[in-house]
N, C-alpha and C positions, 0 to 999 in steps of 0.2 A: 534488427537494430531499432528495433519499434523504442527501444529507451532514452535514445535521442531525444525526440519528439516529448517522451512522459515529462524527460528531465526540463524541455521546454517549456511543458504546462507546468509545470512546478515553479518557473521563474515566473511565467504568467499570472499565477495565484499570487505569488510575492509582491506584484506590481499592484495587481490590482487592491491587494490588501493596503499598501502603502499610501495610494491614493485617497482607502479612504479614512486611513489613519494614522498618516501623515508619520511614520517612522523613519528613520534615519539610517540605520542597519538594522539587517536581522542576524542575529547572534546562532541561534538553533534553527530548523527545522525538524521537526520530528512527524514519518512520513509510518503510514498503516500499510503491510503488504502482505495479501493472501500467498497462503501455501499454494494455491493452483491460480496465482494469477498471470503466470506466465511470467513474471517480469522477474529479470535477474538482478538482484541488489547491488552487487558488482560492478556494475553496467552505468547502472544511474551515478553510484560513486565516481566512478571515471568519467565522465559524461561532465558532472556536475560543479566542477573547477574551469569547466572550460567555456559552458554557458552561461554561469554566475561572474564570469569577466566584467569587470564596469560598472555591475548592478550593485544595489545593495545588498545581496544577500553573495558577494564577492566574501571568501574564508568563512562561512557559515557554517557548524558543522551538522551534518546530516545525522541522524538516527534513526535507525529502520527501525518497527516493532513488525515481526513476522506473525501473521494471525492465522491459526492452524486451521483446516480445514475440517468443518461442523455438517453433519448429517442428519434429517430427519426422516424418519419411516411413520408413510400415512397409515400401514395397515397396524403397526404393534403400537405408535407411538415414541420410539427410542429414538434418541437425541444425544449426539457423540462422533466421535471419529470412524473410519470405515479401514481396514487393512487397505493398504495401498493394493490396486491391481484388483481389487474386487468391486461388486456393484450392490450387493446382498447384504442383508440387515445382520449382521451380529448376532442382533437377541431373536429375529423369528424365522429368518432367513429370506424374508421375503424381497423382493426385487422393487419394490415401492417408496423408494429412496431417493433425497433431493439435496441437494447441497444446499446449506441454510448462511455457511462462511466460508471464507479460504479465497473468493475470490475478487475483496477488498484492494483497492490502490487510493490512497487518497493521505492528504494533508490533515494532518491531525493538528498541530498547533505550532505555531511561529513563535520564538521567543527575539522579543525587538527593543530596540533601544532609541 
């Protein structure tokens, strides 16, 4: 239930954003989340009516952008996604493969009033 807690620092950004730019509501959030970040979109939605209570960002609606998960291989160069459940280059096969995206969580932009 680590989602709790995310959807906590999400209010936290909120706040701190308002302080220093003195808005009144937030209308939108719109929030970036990796394919392998572990975190369940579902989670934070239900979560997020409940800790937005009172705040400004009380009926804000939330938009997830899901960011798929990006690979790079030191030995060929190739830069792209990987078959789920494998660890191996696509293009050379080799095993020198790092994940470059996917495991993004963060606030992307506040729309405020």
């Amino acid at each position: 239930m680590h989602e709790l807690a995310l959807t906590e620092g999400i209010l936290k950004i909120v706040s701190s954003e308002q302080k220093k730019n003195a808005f009144v509501r937030v209308l939108e959030i719109d929030l970036k989340i990796g394919e392998y970040s572990g975190i369940i979109p579902s989670c934070i939605e239900e979560f997020f009516p409940l800790v937005a209570k009172d705040t400004p960002a009380e009926g804000a609606k939330l938009v997830m952008q899901m960011v798929p998960a990006e690979f790079e291989c030191s030995a060929c160069g190739f830069h792209g996604p990987l078959p789920k459940h494998t660890a191996s280059c696509p293009q050379c096969g080799g095993t020198q493969v790092r994940m470059i995206a996917g495991r993004e969580f963060y606030v992307e932009n506040l729309v405020v009033e």
